[in-house]
Structure formats: C-alpha cells, structure tokens
N, C-alpha and C positions, 0 to 999 in steps of 0.2 A: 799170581805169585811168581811166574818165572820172569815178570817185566823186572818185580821189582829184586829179585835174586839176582838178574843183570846188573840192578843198578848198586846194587850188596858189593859185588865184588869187585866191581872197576870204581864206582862211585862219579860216574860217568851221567846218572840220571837226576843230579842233580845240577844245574844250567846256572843258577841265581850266583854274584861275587858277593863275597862277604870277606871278615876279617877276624880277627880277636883281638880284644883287652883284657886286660890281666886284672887281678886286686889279691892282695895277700889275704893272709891268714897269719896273724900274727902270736906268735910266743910273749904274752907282754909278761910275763913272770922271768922269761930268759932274756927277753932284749930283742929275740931274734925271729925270722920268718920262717913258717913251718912248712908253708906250702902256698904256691901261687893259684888262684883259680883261674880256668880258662872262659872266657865269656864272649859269646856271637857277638858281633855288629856288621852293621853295615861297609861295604868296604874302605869309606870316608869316616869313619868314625860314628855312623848312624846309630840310632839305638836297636835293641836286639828286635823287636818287632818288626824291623823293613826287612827281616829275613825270616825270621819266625811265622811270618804272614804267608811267604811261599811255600812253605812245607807242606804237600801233598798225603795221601796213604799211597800215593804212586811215586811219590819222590822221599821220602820220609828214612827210608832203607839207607840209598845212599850220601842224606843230610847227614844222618847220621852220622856213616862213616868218613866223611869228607872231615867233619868236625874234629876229630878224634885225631886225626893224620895233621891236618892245619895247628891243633893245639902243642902238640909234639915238637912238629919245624918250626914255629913260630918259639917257642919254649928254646929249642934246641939255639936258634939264632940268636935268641938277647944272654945267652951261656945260664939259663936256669940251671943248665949240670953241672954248671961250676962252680955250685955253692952247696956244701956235701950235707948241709942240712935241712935243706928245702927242696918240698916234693913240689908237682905239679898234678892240679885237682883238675881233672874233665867230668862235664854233665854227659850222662847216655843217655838214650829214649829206651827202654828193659823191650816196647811194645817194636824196637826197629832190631832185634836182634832174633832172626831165626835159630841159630845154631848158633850155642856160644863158642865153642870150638873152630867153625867155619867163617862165623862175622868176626872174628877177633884180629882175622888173618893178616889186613891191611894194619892196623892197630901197632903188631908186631915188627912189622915189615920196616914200619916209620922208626919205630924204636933202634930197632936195628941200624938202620942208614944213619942215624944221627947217635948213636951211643949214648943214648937217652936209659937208666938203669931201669927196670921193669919194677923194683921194690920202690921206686920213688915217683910214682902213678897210681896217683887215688881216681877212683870213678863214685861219681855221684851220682845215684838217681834220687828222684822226686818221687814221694810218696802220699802225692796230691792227686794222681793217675791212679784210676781202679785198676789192677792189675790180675792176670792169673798169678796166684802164689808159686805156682809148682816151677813155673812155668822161672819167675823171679831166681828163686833159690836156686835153681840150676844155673844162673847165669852168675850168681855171685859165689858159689861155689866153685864156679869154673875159676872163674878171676882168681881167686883167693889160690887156688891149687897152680896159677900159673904163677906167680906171686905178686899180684897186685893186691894195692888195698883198695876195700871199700868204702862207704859213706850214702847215709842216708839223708840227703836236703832236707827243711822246712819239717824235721821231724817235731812230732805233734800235732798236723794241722792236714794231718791227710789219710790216707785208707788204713796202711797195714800197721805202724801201730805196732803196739805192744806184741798183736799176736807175732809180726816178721820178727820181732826179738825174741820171742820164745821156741823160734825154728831157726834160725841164723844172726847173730852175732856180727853186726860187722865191726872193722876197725874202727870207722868215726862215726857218731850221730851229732848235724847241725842241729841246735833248736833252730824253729821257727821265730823270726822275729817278730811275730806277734806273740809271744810270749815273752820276749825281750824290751818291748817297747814300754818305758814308762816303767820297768820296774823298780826304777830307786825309788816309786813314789806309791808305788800298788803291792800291797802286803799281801794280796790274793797271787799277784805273777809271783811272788819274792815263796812264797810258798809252794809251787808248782813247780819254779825250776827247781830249785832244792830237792824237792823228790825226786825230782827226774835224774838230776847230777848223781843223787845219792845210787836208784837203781841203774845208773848205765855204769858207776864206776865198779857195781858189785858184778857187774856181768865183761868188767875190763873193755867195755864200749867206750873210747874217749872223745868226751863232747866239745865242741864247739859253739859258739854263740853267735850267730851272725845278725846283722842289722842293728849293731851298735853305734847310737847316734851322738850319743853324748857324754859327756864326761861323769857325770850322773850316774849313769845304765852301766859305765864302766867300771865304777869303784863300786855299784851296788853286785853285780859279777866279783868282781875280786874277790869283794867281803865273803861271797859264797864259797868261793876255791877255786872259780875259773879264771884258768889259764889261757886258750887258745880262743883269740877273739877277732872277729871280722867284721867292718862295715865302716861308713863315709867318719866315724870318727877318728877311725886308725887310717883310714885311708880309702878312697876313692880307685873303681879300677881306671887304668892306664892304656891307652887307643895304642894299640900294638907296642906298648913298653913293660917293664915290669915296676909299676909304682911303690915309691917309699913311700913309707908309715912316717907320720907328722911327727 
C-alpha cells in the first residue's frame, strides 16, 4: 500500500504515454452538447486497450490519477469551459481511490490551474466491477458534497444495481447499450428501458442512452422521451479534439 500511496499523490508510478479523445453527449431535444466524455488512447491515437493493458494493482492508483488531471488540461485546452453548457465526463476506477478526501487532491489542483468549474465535472464509474458498497458510497458522497456530479456507466448490466439506487442517487444513469441495441426493432428492450426511464426519472436520476448506432435506436429513444443521447450515430469520439455531432 505505501508504493502505491506514492504513486496516489504525485502519479509519478505510472511510466506508460497515453492521450484522450473526446465524444459528446448530446442534448438532441435542445440542439446542443451536454457534456464531453473523456476517453484513454494511446498516445498516437491507439485504441484504449494499448493502455488499459499496462494498468497494474501497483500502478493502477496513480493511472488513475494521471487520467483525471490529463482529462481536465486537455479539456481546458480545446476551451470545453467556454461553452457555459457543456460539462466534461471522466471515468474513475472507485477500486484506485483510497481516501476520497486525499485522492481527489491532484483532481482539484488541475481544476484550479486551468479554471475548469468543479459543477461542470461529471465522474463516471462502471458498475460492471464487483465493488465494496460502503466503501462506493463514501466516495460519491464525497464528490457530490464537493460539487461534482455523478454517473453511473453501462447501468443495467453490472453489480450494484437497483440496490446502489436505493442507497445513493446519482445525477446521471448511462444505460447500457446492450439494452439499446436493436431497440427500434425488440419490444422486449423497448419495454425494459421504458421502466427503467420511468424509475430513474421518479428518483430525478437523469438518463442517458449510450451506444446509439442508428437512426432507428434514435427515434425509437425519442419516441420514449429520451433526450440525452450518445454513440457513433451522433458522433464518433475525437483523437484529442472535441468532436461534432453529424
């Protein structure tokens, strides 16, 4: 623990170059972009596995944190904060954050240096990783009380579930697009997300739909009432730029 506590706070233990691209998240009901997401690559434009493959339980800490700090300055440099109604979304690993308090430190620091607004930084994790709960909730509670939002990725298709909604609330739940996929044409998905829309909007959890491929999957979404939509139909992400929506 204290190698990788070394590597937490300078972010110094993680050696591998890498980069980000961007992909929106789109408002198609307003026209407009709600929030950019930040996504690893390689530092040539590789895809996210020729970095995701170096990630250690001894380097993992400060991937983390390196990510976090890169998604901000990279943000900060193509003027994301110059568009007063688009946030920018970063993935976290819940399992590389000992103290939410004390990992967040670097996180801040970026924000600061580049006047990046703390309300206009979503964090994402993934709830495809078995997690401690307790352990979760403390970290999204932290977030939430500094003022950041949250978001839950690939929701539906991993551990926590219903129950993490019945103990914490966050701002966004992505479905998962295997729930998305095909559903102009599957009245089994077309009925699944419909519940799901219907319980995150009574819990004021607002959803997003990622991995929309087609024009199809998009108006069968509309037809539902979703607004906030993501994937190679609106757009493709962007090798260190911030891509427009087609």
């Amino acid at each position: 623990m204290p190698i990788a506590c070394e590597g937490c706070r300078d972010g110094s233990e993680f050696a591998f170059p890498f980069s980000m691209a961007f992909q929106p998240i789109v408002d198609v009901a307003k026209g407009m972009i709600f929030a950019h997401e930040a996504l690893v690559r390689g530092p040539a434009g590789e895809g996210a596995f020729t970095v995701l493959s170096s990630v250690t339980d001894s380097n993992r800490y400060a991937f983390d944190q390196q990510c976090r700090v890169r998604a901000i300055e990279m943000a900060s440099a193509l003027r994301l904060s110059d568009d007063p109604t688009a946030s920018l979304s970063i993935n976290f690993m819940p399992n590389a954050v000992y103290e939410p308090k004390a990992c967040i430190r670097l996180t801040l620091e970026a924000a600061e240096r580049t006047s990046f607004p703390l309300e206009r930084i979503i964090f994402e994790f993934t709830e495809t990783e078995k997690l401690d709960a307790k352990h979760l909730l403390n970290i999204l509670q932290t977030y939430k009380d500094i003022g950041f939002r949250t978001a839950i990725d690939d929701f539906g298709a991993g551990y926590a579930g219903l129950v993490l909604l019945a103990q914490f609330q966050p701002d966004i739940a992505k479905l998962d697009m295997a729930l998305i996929r095909g559903i102009d044409t599957d009245p089994v998905r077309r009925s699944i997300v419909r519940s799901t829309l219907a319980m995150l909007r009574d819990l004021n959890v607002v959803p997003v739909c990622e991995g929309v491929e087609t024009e199809g999957e998009l108006q069968a979404l509309r037809d539902l009432g979703v607004d906030l939509i993501q994937g190679y139909h609106i757009a493709r992400p962007a090798f260190a730029a911030l891509a427009k929506p087609v």
